[in-house]
C-alpha positions as CSV (number, residue, x, y, z in Angstrom):
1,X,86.8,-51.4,77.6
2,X,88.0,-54.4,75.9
3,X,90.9,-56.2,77.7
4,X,93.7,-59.1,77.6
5,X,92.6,-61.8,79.7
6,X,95.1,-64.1,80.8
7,X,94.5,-67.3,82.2
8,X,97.0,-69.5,84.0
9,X,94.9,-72.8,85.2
10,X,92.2,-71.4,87.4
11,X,94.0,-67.4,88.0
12,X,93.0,-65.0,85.9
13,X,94.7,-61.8,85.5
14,X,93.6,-58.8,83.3
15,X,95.7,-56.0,82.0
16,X,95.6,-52.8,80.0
17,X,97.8,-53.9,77.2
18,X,95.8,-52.9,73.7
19,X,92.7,-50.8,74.1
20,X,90.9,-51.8,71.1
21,X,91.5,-56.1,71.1
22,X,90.2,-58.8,73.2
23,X,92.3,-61.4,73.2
24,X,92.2,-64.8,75.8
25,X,95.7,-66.7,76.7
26,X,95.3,-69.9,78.2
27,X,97.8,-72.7,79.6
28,X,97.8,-75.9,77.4
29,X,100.1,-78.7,77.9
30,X,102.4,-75.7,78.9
31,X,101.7,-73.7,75.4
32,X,99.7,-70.5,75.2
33,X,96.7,-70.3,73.1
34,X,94.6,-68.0,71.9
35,X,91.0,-67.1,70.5
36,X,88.8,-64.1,70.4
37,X,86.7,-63.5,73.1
38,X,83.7,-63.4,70.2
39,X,84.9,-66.7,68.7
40,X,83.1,-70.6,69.7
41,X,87.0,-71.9,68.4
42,X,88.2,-74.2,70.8
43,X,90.8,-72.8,73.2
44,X,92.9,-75.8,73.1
45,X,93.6,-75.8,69.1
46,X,93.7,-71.8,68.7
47,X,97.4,-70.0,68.9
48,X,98.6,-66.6,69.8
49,X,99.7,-64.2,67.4
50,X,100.8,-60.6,67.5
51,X,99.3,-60.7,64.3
52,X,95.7,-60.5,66.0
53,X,97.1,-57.3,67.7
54,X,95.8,-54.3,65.2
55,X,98.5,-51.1,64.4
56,X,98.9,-47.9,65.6
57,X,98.3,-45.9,63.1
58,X,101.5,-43.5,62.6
59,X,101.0,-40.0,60.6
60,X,100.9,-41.7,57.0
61,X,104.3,-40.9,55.3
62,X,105.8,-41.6,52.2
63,X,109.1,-43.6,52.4
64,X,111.6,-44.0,49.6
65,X,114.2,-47.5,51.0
66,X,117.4,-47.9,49.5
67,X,118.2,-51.6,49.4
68,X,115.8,-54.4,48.6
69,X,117.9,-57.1,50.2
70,X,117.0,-59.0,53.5
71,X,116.6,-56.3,56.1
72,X,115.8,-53.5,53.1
73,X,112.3,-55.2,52.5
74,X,111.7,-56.8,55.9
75,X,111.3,-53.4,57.1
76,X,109.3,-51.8,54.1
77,X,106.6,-54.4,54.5
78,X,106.8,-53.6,58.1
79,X,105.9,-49.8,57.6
80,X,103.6,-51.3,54.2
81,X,101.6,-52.6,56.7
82,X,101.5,-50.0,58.6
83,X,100.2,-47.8,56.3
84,X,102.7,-45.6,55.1
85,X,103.3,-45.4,51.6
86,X,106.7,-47.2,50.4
87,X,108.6,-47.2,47.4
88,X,111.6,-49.7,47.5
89,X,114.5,-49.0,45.1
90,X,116.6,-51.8,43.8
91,X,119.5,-51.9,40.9
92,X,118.1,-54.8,39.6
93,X,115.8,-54.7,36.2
94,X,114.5,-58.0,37.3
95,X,113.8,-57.5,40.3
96,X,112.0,-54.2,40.1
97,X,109.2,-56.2,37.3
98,X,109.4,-59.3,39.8
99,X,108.2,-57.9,43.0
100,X,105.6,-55.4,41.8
101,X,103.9,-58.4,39.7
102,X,103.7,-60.9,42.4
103,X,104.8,-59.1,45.5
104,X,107.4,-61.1,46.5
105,X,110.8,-61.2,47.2
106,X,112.8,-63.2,44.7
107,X,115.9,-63.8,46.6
108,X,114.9,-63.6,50.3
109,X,112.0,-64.1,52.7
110,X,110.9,-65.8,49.2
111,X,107.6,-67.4,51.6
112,X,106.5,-64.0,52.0
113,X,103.8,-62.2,50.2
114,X,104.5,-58.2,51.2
115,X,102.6,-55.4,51.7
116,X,100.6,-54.4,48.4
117,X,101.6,-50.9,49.9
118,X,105.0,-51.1,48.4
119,X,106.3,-50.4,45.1
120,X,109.5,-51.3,43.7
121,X,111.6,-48.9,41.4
122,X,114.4,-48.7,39.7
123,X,117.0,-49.8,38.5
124,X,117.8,-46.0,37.6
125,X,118.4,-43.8,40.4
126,X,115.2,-42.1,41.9
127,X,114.7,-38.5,40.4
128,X,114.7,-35.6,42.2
129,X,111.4,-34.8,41.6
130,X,110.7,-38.2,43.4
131,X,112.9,-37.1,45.7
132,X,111.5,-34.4,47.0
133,X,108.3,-36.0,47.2
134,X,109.4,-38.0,50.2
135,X,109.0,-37.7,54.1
136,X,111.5,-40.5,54.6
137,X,114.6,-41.6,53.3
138,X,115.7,-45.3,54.8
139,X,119.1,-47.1,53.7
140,X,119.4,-50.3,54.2
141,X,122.4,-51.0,51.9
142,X,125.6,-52.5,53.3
143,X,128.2,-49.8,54.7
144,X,130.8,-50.7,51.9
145,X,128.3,-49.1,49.3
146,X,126.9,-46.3,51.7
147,X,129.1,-43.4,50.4
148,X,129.4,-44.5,46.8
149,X,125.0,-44.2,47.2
150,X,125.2,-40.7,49.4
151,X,127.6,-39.0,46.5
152,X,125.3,-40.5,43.8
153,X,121.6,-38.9,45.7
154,X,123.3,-35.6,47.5
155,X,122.4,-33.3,44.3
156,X,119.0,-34.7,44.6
157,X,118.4,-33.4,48.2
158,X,115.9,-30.6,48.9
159,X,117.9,-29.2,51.1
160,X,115.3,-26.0,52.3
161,X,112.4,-29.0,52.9
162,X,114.9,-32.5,53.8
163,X,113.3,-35.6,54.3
164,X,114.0,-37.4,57.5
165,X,117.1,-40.1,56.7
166,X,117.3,-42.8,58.3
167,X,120.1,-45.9,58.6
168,X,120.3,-49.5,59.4
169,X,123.7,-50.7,58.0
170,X,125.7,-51.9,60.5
171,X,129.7,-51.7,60.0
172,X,132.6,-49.9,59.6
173,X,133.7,-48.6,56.6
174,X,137.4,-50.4,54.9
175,X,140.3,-48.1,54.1
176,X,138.8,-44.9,56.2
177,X,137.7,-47.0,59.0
178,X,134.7,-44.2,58.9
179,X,131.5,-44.6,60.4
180,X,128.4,-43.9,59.0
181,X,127.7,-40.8,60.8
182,X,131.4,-39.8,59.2
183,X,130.3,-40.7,55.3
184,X,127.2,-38.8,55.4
185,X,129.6,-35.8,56.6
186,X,131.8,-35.9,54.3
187,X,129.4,-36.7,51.2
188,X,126.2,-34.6,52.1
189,X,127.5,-32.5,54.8
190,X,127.6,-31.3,58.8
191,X,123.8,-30.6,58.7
192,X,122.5,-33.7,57.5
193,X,124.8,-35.9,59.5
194,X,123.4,-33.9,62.8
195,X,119.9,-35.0,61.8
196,X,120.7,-38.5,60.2
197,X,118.7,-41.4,62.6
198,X,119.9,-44.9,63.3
199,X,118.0,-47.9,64.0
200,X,119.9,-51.0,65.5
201,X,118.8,-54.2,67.6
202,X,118.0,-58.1,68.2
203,X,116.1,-58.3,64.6
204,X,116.1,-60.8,62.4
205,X,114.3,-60.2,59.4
206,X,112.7,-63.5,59.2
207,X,110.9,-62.7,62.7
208,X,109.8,-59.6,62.2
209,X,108.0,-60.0,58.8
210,X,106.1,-62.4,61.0
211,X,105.7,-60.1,63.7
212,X,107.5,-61.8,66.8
213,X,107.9,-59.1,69.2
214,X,110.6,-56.9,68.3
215,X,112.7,-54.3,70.4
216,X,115.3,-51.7,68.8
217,X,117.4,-48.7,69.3
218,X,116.4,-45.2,67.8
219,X,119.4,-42.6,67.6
220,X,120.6,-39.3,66.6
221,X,122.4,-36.2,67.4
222,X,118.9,-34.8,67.0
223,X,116.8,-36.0,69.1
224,X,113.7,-34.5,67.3
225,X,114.7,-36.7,64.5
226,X,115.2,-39.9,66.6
227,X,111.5,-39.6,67.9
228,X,110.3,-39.0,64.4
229,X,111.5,-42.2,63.3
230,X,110.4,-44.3,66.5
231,X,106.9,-42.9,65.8
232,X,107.0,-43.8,62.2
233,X,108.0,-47.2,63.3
234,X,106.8,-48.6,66.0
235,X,104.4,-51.2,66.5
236,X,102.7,-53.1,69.4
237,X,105.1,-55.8,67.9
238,X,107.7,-53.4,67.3
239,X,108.9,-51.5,69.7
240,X,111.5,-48.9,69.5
241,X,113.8,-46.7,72.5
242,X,115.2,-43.5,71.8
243,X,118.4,-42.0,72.6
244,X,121.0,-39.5,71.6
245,X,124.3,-41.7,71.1
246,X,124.4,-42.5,67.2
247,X,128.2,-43.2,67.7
248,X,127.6,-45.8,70.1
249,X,124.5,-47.2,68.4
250,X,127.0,-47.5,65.5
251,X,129.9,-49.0,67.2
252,X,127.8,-51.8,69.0
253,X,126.4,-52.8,65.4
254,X,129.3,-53.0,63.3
255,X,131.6,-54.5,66.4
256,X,128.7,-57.6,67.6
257,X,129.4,-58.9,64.0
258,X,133.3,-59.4,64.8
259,X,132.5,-61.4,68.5
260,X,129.4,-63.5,66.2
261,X,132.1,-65.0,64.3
262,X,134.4,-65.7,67.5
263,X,131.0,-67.4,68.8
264,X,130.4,-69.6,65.9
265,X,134.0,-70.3,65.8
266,X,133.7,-71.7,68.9
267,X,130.8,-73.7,68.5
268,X,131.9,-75.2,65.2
269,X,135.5,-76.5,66.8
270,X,132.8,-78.2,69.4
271,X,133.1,-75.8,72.2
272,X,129.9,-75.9,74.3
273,X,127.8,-73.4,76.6
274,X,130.8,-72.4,79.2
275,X,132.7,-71.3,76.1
276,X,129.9,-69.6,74.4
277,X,128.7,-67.7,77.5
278,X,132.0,-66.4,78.2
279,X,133.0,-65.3,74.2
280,X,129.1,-62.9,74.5
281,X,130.2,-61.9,77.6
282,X,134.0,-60.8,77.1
283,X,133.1,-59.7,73.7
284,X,130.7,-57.2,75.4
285,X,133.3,-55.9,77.8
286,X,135.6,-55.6,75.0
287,X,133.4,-53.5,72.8
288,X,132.7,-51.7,75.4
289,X,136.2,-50.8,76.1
290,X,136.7,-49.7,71.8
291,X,133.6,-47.8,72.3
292,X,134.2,-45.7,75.2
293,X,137.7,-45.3,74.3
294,X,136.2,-44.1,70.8
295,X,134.2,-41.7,72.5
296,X,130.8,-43.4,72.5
297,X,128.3,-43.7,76.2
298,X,129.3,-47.1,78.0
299,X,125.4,-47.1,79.0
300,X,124.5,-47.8,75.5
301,X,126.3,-51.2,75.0
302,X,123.9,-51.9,78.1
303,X,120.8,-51.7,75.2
304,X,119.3,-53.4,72.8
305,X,121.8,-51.8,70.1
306,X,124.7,-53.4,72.6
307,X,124.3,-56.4,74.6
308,X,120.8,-57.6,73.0
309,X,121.8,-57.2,69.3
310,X,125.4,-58.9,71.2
311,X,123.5,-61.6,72.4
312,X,121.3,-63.1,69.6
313,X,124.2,-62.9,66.8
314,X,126.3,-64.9,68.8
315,X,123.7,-67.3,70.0
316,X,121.8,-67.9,66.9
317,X,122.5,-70.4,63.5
318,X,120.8,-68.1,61.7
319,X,122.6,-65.1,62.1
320,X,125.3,-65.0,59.0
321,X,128.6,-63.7,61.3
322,X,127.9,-66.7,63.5
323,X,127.4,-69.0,60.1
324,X,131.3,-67.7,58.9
325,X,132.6,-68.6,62.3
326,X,131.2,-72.1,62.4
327,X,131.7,-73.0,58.9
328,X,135.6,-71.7,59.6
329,X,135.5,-73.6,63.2
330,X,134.8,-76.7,60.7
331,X,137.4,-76.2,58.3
332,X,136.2,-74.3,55.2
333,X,138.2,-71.7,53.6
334,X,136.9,-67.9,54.3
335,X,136.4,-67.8,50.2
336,X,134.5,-70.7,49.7
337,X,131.8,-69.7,53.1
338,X,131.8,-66.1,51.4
339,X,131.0,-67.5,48.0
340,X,128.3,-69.7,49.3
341,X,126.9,-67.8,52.1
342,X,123.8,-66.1,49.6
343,X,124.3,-62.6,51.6
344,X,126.6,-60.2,53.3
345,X,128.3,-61.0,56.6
346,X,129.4,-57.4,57.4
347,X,131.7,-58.4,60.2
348,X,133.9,-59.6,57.6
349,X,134.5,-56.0,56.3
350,X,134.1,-54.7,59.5
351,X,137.8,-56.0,61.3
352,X,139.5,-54.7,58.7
353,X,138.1,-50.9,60.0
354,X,138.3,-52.1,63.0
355,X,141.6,-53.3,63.9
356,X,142.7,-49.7,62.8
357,X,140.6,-48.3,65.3
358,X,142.0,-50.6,67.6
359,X,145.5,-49.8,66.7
360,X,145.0,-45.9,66.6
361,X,143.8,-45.8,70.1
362,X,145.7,-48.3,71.7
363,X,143.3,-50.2,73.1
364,X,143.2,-53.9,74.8
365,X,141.0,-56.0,71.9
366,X,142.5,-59.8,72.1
367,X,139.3,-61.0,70.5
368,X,139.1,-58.9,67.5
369,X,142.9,-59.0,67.0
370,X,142.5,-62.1,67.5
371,X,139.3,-62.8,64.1
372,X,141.1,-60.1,62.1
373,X,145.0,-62.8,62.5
374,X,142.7,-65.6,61.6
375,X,141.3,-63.8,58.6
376,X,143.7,-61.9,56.8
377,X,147.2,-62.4,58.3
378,X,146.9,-66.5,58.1
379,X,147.3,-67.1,61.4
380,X,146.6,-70.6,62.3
381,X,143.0,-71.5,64.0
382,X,144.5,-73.4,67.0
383,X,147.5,-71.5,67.8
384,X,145.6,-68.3,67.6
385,X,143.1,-70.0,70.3
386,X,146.0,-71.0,72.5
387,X,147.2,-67.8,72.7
388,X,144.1,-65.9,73.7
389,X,143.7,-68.7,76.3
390,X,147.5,-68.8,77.1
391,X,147.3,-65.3,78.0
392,X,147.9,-64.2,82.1
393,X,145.0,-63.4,84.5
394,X,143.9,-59.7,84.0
395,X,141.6,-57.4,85.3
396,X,137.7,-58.4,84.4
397,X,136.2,-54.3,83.7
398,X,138.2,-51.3,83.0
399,X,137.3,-48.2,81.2
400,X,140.4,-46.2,79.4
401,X,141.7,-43.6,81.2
402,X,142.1,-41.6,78.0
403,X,138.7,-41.7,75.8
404,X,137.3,-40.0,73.2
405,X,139.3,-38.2,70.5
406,X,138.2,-39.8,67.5
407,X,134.6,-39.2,68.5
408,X,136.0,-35.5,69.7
409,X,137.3,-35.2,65.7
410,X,134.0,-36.4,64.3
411,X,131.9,-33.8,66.3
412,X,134.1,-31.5,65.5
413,X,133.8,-32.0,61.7
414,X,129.9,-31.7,62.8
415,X,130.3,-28.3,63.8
416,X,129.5,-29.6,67.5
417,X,132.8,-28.6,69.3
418,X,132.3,-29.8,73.1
């Protein structure tokens, strides 16, 4: 059976890790490389790549994605190449005769060639006939458009034969302070929402159309449905967890964003690593406080959807929360960044749902009050950073006594009275 060898100076080690490639690691000046065990390359110049690894191939399925932004086609060239059929819808006219002549993305990941196994269409709505031709139905629009896209596609739903729906968006909805489990309730109804999946985690679209190694959360009130999607998905270089806690999964997505712009706030006034570590880490105690209180598991802000997705926002330049936060911390005006930042920073959107959420249940939040003063109330960078520091010593972890009505309400419109 072929093997991984991995060799470390003089030790080798062999382990089970792909059945079907043969791949050699070897210590160079500290840096891994790689080769086949059939090549005469030199081990010294040759690199490792998960792209040597070969798929898994998943049942083939046809998949219809909603949203050809960043994330929308990182992840339909990720199931393009892995063999699934993939139509990508976009609302541009432009776009649509762009990408299926050259297979590229005009507007991001513009390095990229995709997967030949996608098609773009639009910018008319997909027709039900193509509808119904689908296994999979994955959105990957931002949450401020979800329901506005669910009302527009519900007539178009087979709903004696529906296709397994999947989510990405990560956010709260403004005005209703819904969550995405909550719009497709109230727009396509209890029985879809029950099986409705969601996919959150550390993953950067840039990295994974690339394929660095790539962990995520799989989730629904179905748990049928959540291992569906994690087999349709994953990948020796993406690897998915399932679980049954969409609500959580949610919350820890859309609330991350809010702490990423405390975090890059931080580091653009010049704060340093004492400051930073403490902001990830506060910020997951505090979202783990809204989301309990909300109703949600405290286990999952432990995950990938929680502290991991937590974690590489708020420590990464590239991430466009932190990039509003730092470009703030340095002065700018919140229109100008928004104006110039090229995509959507969904914490943005996000504290405006959320500090309702916050307010409704009464819960302790000093760091998300604190982003939603600075952005929409005019409070003043430096006195709202001397308050939060100002305030008096308090107790480091505590779970509300009280949790769980509004996620008691949601299940409840669910038709899952507990």
């Amino acid at each position: 059976m072929l093997r991984y060898i991995a060799i470390r100076r003089n030790n080798i080690v062999k382990s089970k890790l792909h059945p079907r490639a043969s791949v050699i690691l070897c210590s160079h000046h500290n840096h891994f490389s790689r080769r086949s065990t059939h090549s005469t390359a030199s081990l010294s110049t040759a690199k490792f790549t998960m792209l040597s690894l070969p798929s898994t191939p998943p049942p083939k399925s046809k998949i219809l994605v909603f949203g050809a932004g960043n994330f929308g086609s990182c992840l339909a060239d990720h199931l393009g190449n892995s063999d699934h059929e993939v139509f990508m819808w976009s609302r541009e006219a432009r776009f649509v005769e762009y990408f299926n002549k050259h297979h590229r993305n005009p507007d991001y990941l513009k390095d990229h060639e995709f997967s030949t196994n996608i098609r773009v269409v639009g910018p008319e709505m997909p027709s039900k006939a193509m509808m119904k031709q689908m296994d999979v139905l994955l959105f990957a629009i931002p949450t401020q458009g979800v329901r506005e896209t669910l009302i527009k596609l519900q007539h178009s739903f087979d709903r004696a034969n529906l296709p397994l729906m999947i989510f990405v968006n990560k956010g709260i909805e403004t005005g209703t302070h819904a969550l995405t489990l909550e719009i497709i309730a109230d727009t396509c109804g209890s029985e879809i929402a029950r099986a409705a999946t969601f996919i959150s985690g550390p993953s950067f679209a840039t990295e994974i159309v690339r394929r660095q190694p790539t962990s995520v959360s799989v989730a629904s009130l179905t748990e049928s449905q959540a291992k569906k999607a994690s087999e349709i998905f994953h990948q020796p270089w993406f690897r998915c967890y399932t679980g049954s806690d969409p609500i959580g999964l949610e919350l820890a997505g859309a609330l991350k964003n809010v702490y990423a712009i405390a975090t890059g706030l931080a580091d653009g006034l010049g704060f340093e690593n004492n400051t930073r570590a403490g902001l990830i880490t506060r910020g997951l105690a505090e979202m783990t406080r809204i989301g309990t209180a909300y109703g949600a598991s405290p286990l999952t802000f432990l995950g990938l959807a929680g502290v991991g997705d937590l974690f590489l926002t708020c420590s990464s330049p590239t991430s466009r929360n932190y990039t509003v936060g730092y470009r703030l911390g340095k002065g700018e005006p919140l229109e100008d960044i928004i104006k110039t930042l090229g995509s959507v920073a969904e914490g943005v959107t996000t504290v405006k749902g959320l500090k309702k959420i916050i307010d409704e249940m009464q819960v302790s939040a000093p760091l998300a009050n604190g982003i939603y003063a600075l952005l929409y109330e005019g409070k003043d960078l430096h006195e709202g950073i001397q308050e939060l520091m100002c305030r008096p010593p308090s107790r480091e972890l505590d779970l509300p006594e009280k949790a769980g009505e509004p996620a008691k309400r949601l299940m409840q419109k669910l038709g899952l009275d507990t």
